[in-house]
C-alpha positions in Angstrom: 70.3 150.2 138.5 73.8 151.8 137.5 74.9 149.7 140.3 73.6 146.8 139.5 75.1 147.0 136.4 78.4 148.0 137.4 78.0 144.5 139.8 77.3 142.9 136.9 80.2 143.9 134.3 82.4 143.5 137.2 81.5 139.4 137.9 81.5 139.1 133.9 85.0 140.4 134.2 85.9 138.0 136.9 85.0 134.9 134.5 86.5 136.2 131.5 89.7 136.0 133.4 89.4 133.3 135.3 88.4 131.9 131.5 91.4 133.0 130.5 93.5 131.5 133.0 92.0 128.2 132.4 92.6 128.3 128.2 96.3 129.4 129.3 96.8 126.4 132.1 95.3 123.9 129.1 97.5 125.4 126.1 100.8 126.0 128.6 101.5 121.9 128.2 101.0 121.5 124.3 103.3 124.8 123.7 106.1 122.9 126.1 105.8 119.5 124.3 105.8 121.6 120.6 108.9 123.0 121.8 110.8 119.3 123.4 112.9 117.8 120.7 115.3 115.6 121.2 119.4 114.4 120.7 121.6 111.6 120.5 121.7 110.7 124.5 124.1 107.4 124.5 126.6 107.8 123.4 125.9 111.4 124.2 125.9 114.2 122.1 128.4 117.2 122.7 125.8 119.2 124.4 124.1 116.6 125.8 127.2 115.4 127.5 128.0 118.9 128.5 124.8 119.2 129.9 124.7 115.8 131.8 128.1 116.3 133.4 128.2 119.6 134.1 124.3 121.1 134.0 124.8 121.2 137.7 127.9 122.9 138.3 128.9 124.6 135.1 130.1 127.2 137.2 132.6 125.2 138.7 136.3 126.4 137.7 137.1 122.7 138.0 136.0 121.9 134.2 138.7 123.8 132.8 141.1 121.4 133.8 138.6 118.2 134.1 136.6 119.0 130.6 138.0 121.7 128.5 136.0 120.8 126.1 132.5 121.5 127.7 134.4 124.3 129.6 134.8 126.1 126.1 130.9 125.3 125.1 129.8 126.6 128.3 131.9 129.6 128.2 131.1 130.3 124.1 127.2 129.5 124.4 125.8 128.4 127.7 121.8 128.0 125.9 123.9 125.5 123.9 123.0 122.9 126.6 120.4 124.2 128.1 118.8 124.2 124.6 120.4 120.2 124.1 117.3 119.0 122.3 117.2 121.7 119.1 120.2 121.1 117.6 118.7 121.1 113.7 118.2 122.8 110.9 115.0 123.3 108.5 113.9 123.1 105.2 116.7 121.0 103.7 115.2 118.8 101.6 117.7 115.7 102.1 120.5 117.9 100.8 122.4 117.9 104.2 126.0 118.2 102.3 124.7 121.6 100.6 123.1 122.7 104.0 126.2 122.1 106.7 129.5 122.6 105.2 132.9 120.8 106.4 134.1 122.1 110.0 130.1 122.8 111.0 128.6 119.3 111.0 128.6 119.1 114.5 127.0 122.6 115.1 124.6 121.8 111.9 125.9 124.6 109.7 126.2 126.9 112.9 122.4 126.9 113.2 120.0 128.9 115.6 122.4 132.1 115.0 126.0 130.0 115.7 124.2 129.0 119.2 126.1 125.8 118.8 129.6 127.0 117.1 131.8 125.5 120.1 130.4 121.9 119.1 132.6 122.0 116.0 135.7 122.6 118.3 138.4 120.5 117.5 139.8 119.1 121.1 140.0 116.3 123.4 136.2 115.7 124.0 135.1 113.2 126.5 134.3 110.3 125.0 132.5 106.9 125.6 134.5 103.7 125.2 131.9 101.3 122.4 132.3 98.0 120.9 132.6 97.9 117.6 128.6 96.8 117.1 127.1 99.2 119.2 123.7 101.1 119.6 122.7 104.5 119.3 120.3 105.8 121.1 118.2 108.9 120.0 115.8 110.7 122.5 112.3 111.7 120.9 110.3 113.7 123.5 108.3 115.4 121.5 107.5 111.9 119.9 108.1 113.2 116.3 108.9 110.1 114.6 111.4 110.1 111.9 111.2 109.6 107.9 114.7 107.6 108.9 117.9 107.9 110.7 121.5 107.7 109.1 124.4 106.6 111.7 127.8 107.3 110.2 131.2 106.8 111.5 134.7 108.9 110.8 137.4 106.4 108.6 139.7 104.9 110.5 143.1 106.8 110.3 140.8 110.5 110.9 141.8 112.1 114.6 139.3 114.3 116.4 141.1 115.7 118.6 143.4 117.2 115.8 141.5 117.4 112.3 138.2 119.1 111.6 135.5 116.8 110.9 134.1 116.7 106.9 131.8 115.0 105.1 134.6 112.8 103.3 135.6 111.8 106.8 132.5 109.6 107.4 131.4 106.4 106.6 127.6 105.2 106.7 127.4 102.3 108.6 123.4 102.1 109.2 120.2 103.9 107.6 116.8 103.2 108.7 113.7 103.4 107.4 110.7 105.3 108.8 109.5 105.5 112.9 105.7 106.2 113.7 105.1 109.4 115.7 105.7 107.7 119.4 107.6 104.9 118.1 110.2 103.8 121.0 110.8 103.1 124.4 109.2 105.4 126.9 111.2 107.2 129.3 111.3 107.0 132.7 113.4 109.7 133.7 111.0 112.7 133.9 113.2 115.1 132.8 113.0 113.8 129.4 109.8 112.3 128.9 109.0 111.0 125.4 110.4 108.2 123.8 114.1 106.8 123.4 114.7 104.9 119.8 117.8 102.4 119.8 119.8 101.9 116.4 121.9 99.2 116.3 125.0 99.9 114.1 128.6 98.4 113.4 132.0 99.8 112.5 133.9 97.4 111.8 137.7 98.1 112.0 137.8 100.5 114.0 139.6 101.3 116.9 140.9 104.3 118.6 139.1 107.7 119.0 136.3 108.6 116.6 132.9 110.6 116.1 129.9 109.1 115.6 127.4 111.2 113.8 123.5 110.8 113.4 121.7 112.2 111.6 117.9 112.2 112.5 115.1 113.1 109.9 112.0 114.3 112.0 108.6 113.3 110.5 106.5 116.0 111.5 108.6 118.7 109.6 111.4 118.6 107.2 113.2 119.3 110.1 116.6 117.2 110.5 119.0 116.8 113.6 122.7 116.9 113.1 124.2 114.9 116.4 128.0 114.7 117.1 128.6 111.6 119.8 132.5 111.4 121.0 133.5 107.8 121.0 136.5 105.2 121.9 136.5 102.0 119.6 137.6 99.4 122.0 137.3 96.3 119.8 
């Protein structure tokens, strides 16, 4: 009988386990979509970008020289890109001049700890030559939806690759109103899954080198994105 019974609690042992196994292969998918966010991906954020040209070979000594830039960002903060999609903040209540001061708008107010401090360095960061109407496009793979998006661009006359970058240094050239969870275009690419949303925005005289900064209002929380997209105004 004792042996029987030992067989017993040793087979009930076996399906709790394999029980739990099977919970944790159900739940291991939710958890990794909970955790997808999403950036500004054309033109690219400053992680993003990073992370694009460089996820690779960000080893290589080359991107001193070629992007010194991203070379700095990797060096600072390397989870900077590798975390490119959770670039926010929380709880802010639409009061995103109180919550990210002048000098950290492209870091969102140093959030996550100051994961993302080398964002707000001033420098020569590669940027993408735009028309003067143009489109931003903001990756969604978590498909959160937004309560809107606001697209500004720095004054004409303001220098990147010299000056800080404050809230008086930007001009809002397109708000929208609210996205459904899922709302967009649906990726392709496999590595980001989710949805893409395009903005269309213009900025009208401007030419030259500028920053194009979105702000993106998630729906599911109170839960905004602060996205910093190097530019070149060609006309």
């Amino acid at each position: 009988m004792r042996a029987l019974c030992h067989a017993h609690g040793g087979f009930l042992t076996r399906v709790l386990i394999a029980l739990s196994a099977a919970v944790l292969l159900i739940t291991m998918p939710f958890a990794g979509e909970s955790s997808a966010h999403g950036s500004a991906i054309d033109p690219a954020s400053r992680n993003y970008g990073c992370l694009e040209r460089w996820g690779d070979d960000h080893q290589n000594p080359a991107m001193e020289q070629e992007d010194p830039m991203c070379w700095q960002a990797w060096q600072a903060d390397p989870n900077a890109m590798w975390n490119w999609n959770g670039l926010y903040r929380e709880n802010v209540g639409g009061n995103h001049r109180a919550a990210v001061p002048d000098g950290q708008l492209c870091s969102a107010g140093l959030t996550q700890n100051g994961r993302y401090a080398a964002m707000d360095t001033v420098g020569d960061w590669v940027a993408k030559d735009i028309a003067n109407d143009f489109t931003v496009k903001v990756h969604d793979a978590a498909q959160h939806g937004a309560d809107y998006f606001l697209v500004y661009v720095t004054k004409q006359g303001f220098d990147p690759t010299t000056e800080e970058l404050g809230w008086d240094d930007l001009e809002l050239v397109r708000e929208t109103g609210a996205y459904a969870p899922g709302e967009g275009t649906p990726e392709d690419d496999p590595e980001l899954g989710g949805v893409t949303v395009s903005i269309d925005a213009s900025a009208e005289g401007r030419t030259g080198r500028h920053i194009v900064y979105t702000i993106w209002q998630a729906a599911h929380l109170d839960q905004p994105y602060y996205l910093c997209s190097d530019v070149n105004f060609t006309g």
